[in-house]
C-alpha positions in Angstrom: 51.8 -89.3 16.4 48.5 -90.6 18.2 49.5 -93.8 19.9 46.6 -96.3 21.2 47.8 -98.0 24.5 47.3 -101.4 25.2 45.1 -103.3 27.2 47.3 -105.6 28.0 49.2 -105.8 31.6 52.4 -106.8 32.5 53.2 -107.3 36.2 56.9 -108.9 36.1 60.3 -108.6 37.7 61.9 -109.5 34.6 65.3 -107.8 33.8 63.8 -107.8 30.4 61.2 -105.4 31.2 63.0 -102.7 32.4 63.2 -100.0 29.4 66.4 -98.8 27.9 64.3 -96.1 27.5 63.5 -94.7 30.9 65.7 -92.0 32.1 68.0 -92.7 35.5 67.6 -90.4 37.8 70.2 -89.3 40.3 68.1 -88.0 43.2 70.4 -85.2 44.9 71.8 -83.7 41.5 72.5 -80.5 41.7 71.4 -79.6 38.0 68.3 -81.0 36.8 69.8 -82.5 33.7 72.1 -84.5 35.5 69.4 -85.6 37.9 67.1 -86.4 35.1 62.8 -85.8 35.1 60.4 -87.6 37.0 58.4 -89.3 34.1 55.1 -90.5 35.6 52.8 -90.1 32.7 51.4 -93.0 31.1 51.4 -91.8 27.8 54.2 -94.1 26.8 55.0 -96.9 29.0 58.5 -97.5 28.0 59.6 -94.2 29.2 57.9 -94.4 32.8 60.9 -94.2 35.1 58.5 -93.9 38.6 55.6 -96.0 40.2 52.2 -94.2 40.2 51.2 -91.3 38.5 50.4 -87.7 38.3 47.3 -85.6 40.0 47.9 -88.0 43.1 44.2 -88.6 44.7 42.8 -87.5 41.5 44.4 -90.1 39.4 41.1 -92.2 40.4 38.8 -89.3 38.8 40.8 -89.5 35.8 40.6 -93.5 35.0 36.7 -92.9 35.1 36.4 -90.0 32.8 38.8 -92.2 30.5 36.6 -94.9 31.2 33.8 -93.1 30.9 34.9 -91.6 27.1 34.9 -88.1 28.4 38.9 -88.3 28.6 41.1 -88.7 25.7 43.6 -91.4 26.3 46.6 -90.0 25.1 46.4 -86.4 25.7 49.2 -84.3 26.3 49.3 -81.5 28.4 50.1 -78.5 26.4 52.4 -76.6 28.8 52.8 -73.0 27.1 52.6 -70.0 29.1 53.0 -72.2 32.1 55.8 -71.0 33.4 55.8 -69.9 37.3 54.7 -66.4 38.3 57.3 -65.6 40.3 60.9 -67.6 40.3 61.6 -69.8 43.7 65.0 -71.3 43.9 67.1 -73.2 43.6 68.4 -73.5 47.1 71.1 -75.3 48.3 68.8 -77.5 50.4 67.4 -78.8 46.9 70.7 -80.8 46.7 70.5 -82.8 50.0 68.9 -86.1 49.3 68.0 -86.2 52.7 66.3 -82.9 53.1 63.5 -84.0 49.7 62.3 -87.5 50.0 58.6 -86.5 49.3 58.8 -84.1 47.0 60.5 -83.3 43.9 62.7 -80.1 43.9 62.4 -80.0 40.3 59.0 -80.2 39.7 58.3 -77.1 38.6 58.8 -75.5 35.3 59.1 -78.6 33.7 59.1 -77.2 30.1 62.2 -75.1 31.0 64.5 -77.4 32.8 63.9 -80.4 30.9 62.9 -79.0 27.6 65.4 -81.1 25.8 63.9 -84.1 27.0 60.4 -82.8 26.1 61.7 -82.3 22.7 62.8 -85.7 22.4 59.5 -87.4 22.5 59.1 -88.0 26.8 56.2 -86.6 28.2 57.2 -85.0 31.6 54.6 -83.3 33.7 54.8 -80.6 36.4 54.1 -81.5 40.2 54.6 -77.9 41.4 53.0 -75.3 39.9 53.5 -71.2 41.1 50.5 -68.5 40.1 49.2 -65.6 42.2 46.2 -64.6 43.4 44.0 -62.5 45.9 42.7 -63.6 49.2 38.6 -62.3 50.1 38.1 -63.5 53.8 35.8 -62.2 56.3 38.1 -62.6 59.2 40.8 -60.3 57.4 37.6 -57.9 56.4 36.8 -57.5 60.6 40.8 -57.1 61.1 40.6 -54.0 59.5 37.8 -52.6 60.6 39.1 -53.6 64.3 42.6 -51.6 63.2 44.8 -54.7 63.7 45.2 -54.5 59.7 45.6 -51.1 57.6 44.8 -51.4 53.4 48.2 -50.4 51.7 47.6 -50.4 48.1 50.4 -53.1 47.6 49.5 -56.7 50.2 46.4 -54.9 51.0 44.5 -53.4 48.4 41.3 -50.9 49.6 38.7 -53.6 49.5 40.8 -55.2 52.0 41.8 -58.4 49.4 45.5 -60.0 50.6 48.1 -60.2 47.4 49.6 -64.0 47.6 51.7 -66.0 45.6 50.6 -69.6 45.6 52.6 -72.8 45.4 51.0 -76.2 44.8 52.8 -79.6 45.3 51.9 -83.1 44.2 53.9 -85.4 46.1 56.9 -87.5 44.6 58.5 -89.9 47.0 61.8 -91.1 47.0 61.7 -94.6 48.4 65.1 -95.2 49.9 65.2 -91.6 51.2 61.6 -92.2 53.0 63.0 -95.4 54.3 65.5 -93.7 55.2 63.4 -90.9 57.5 61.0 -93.7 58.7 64.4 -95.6 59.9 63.4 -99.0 57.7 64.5 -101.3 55.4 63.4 -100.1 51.9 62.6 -103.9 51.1 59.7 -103.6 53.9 58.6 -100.4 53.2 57.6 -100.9 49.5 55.7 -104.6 50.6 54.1 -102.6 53.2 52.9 -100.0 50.6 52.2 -102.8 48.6 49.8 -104.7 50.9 48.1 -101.5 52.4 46.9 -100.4 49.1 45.1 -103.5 48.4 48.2 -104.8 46.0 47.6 -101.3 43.7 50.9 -100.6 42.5 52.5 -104.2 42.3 55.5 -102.1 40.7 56.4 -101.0 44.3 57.7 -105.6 44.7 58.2 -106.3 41.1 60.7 -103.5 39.9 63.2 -102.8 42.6 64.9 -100.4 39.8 61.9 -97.8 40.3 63.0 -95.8 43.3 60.6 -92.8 43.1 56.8 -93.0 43.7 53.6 -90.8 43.0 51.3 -91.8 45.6 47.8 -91.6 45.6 47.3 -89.0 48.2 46.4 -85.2 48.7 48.9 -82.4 47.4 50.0 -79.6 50.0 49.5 -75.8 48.9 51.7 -73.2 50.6 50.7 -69.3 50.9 53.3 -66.7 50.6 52.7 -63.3 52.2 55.1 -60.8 50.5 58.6 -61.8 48.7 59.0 -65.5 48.0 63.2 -65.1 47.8 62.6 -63.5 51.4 61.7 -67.1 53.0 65.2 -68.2 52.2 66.4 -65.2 54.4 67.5 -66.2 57.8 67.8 -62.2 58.8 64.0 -61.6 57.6 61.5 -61.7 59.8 58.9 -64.9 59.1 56.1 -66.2 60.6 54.6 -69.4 59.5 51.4 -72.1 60.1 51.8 -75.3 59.3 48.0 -76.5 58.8 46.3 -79.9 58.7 43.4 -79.8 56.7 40.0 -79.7 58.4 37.1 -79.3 56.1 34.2 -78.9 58.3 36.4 -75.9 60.2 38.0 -74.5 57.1 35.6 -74.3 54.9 32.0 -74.6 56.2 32.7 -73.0 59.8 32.3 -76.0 62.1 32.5 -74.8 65.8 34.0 -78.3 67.4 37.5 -77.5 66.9 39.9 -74.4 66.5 41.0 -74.7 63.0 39.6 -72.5 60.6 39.9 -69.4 63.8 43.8 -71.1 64.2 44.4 -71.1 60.6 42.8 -67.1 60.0 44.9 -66.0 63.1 48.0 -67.4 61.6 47.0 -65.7 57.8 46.3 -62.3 59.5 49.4 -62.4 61.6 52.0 -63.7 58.0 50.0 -60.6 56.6 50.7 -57.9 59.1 54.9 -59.5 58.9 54.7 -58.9 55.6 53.4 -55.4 56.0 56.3 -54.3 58.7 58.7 -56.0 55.9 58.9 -59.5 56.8 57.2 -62.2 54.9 54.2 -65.0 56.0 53.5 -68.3 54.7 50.6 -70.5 55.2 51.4 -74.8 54.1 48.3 -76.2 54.2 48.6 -80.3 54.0 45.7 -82.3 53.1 45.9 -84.7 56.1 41.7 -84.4 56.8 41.1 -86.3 60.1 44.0 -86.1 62.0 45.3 -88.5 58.8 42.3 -90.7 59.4 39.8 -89.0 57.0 36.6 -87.2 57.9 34.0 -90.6 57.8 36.1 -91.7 61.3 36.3 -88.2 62.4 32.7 -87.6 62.3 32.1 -91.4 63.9 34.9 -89.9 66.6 32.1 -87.1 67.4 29.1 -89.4 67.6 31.3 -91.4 70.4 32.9 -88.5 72.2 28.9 -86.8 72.4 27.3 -90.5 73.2 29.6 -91.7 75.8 29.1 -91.7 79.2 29.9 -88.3 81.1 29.3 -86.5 77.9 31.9 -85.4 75.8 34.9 -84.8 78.1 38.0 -83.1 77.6 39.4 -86.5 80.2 38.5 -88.1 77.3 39.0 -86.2 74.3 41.4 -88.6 72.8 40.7 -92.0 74.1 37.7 -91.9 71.8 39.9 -91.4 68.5 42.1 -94.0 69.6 38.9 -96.1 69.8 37.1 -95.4 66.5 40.8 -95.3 64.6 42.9 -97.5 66.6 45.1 -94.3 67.1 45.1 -90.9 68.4 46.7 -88.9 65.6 47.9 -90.9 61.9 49.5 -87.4 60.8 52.8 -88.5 60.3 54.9 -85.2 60.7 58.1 -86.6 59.4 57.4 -85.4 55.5 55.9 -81.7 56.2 59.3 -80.2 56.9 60.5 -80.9 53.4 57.8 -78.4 51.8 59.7 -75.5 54.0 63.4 -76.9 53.0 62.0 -76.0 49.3 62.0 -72.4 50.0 65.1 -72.6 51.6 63.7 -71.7 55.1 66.8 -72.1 57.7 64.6 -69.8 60.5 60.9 -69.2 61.6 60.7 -66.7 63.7 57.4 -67.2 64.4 55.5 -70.3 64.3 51.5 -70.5 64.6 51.2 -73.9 66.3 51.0 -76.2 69.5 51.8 -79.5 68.2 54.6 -81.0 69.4 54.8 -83.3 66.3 55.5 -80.5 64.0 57.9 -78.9 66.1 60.0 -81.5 66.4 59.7 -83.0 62.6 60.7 -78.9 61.5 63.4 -78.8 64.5 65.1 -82.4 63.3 65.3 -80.8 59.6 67.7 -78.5 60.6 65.3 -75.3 60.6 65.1 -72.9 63.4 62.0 -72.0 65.6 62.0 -68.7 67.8 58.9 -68.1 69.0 56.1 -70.6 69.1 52.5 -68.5 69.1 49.0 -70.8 70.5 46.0 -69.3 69.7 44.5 -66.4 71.8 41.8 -67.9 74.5 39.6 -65.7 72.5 39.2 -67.1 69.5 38.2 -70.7 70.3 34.4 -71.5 69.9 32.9 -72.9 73.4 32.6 -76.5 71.7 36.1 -76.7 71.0 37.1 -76.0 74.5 37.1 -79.8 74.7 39.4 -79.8 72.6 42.0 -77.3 73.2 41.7 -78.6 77.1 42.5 -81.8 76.0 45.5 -81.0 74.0 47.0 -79.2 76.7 46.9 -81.7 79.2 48.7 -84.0 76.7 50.8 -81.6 75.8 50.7 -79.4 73.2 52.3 -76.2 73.4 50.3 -73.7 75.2 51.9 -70.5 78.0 48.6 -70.9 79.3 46.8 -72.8 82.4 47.0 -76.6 82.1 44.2 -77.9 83.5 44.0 -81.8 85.0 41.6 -84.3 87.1 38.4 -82.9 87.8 38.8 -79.8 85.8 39.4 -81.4 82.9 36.3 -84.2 83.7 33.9 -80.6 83.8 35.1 -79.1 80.8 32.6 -80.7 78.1 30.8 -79.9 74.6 27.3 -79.4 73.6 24.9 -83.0 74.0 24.2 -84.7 70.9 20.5 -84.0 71.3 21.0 -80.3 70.8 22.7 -80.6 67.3 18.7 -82.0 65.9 17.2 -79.3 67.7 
């Protein structure tokens, strides 16, 4: 039955407001009946057990095209055929309130685990979704023609396309289990949430009752390189990149920094695991910017390339800290929980040098073996500021760690020369 909603809002703490309708749900149950869907949608109001809603960043695009006539209200999702590809779980870890605080371990298949529920009139909605598909990237094309890759008809087809299976997440945050990971009062995390987001969910101080949240951020996608059940395999070989997105590297080929050569290292090296029977996997976290978004990381290059001494790998970060009032916003405290999905206990291989991520995947209770930097080889001469600068403070490298006056001389293109 088509249902108009209202214009009207309520923003009230009232006992009386809070639905006999809306499920309870007992984050940690082991069966997804007894811990009860996230219902997010806004189809009908009086079943919304969570703050927020679904598509998280895309949420915005989605109020204009309603606005906008182009969206119908009230539409449903019609989730036929939807099922995943390939079947992932459940793992033990998805049991462990403490292991999933910002995602749900339940959020895929929807229609299958919560089809009763469905049936019954409450709209529930995905937040992970499994398909496959084929990779086309140059860098794996010039692997194979260097012989560091071989076509085998199954990962590899002739063309030289990688066979993936891809998982994306929307993220669904449990409130006293963030709290919980941050090492805060819940009270002060949801006013803080409340006050940084310019008072846009006023659910997060009115209704204390609502302990899971959609936020309004970027989803993570993860990459799997041969058998998915093979993650959860301590004995199988895996090698792994955890990657922060960077959109000017990634996708357009941006030469200041290492991370699209870091990130295609890291997919040729899960690919060539897979071939010798292990298995790769790529996360990929929207976190553009170091967290600070990509209008203060392009102001950060303007002040690195316009300061005095040029742009300096002494200096590297000072400038960030500067612009953004910090050096790095990526909060690493929340990735781990994408791995504990798959059920990954051991990495036998990790493609990174931050610190920050090793720690946040050590504290989870997953193993690391061997931590790989990228090969001297691969970095573009701009980025050398960069990747000088992260040593010195740091980062992982078996390399030379340079200091003082060596890293004052190490510097990036002038300004000037990006008009020319």
């Amino acid at each position: 039955m088509s249902m108009e909603k209202s214009s009207h809002v309520i923003l009230t703490s009232h006992k009386s407001e809070v639905y006999k309708d809306a499920l309870p749900i007992n984050w940690g149950a082991k069966d997804p009946k007894e811990r009860g869907p996230v219902v997010a949608s806004i189809s009908n109001p009086l079943h919304r057990n969570a703050i927020g809603s679904h598509s998280g960043s895309y949420t915005v695009y989605r109020a204009l095209s309603i606005a906008s006539g182009q969206f119908p209200k009230m539409h449903i999702p019609d989730l036929k055929n939807t099922e995943s590809t390939t079947t992932i779980g459940p793992q033990d870890s998805w049991t462990d309130p403490d292991k999933f605080v910002s995602i749900d371990p339940w959020g895929a298949d929807v229609n299958v685990h919560f089809k009763d529920y469905m049936e019954k009139g409450y709209d529930v909605r995905p937040s992970i979704a499994v398909t496959q598909a084929r990779l086309q990237l140059p860098e794996i094309y010039e692997a194979i023609k260097a012989g560091r890759l071989k076509p085998d008809g199954k990962l590899i087809n002739e063309k030289g396309d990688i066979k993936v299976t891809k998982v994306a997440f929307e993220p669904v945050w449990y409130l006293p289990g963030i709290a919980k990971r941050l090492g805060i009062d819940e009270g002060n995390l949801r006013k803080i949430l409340f006050s940084e987001t310019g008072g846009m969910f006023p659910e997060l101080v009115t209704r204390p009752d609502l302990k899971v949240m959609l936020p309004p951020i970027g989803s993570t996608t993860a990459y799997i390189f041969g058998n998915p059940a093979d993650l959860a395999k301590p004995e199988v070989e895996l090698t792994c990149r955890v990657h922060d997105e960077c959109n000017g590297s990634d996708v357009f080929g941006s030469d200041i920094c290492t991370c699209r050569p870091y990130l295609m290292y890291g997919i040729e090296d899960a690919a060539r695991t897979a071939q010798k029977g292990g298995v790769g996997l790529i996360a990929y976290y929207r976190k553009e910017g170091r967290a600070l978004g990509e209008v203060t990381k392009f102001l950060v290059y303007n002040a690195r390339k316009r300061q005095e001494g040029g742009d300096s790998a002494a200096t590297y970060f000072h400038r960030t800290e500067c612009v953004a009032g910090v050096e790095d916003a990526r909060f690493q405290e929340l990735m781990p929980d994408i791995l504990q999905w798959f059920g990954i206990k051991k990495i036998h291989n990790i493609h990174s040098m931050s610190n920050m991520k090793f720690d946040a995947i050590v504290k989870s209770g997953i193993e690391i073996v061997n931590r790989i930097s990228i090969p001297d080889e691969l970095i573009p001469p701009d980025a050398q500021v960069e990747m000088e600068a992260k040593k010195a403070a740091g980062y992982f490298t078996k390399g030379e760690v340079k200091s003082g006056d060596a890293l004052k001389n190490i510097k990036g293109r002038e300004i000037d020369e990006e008009k020319r």
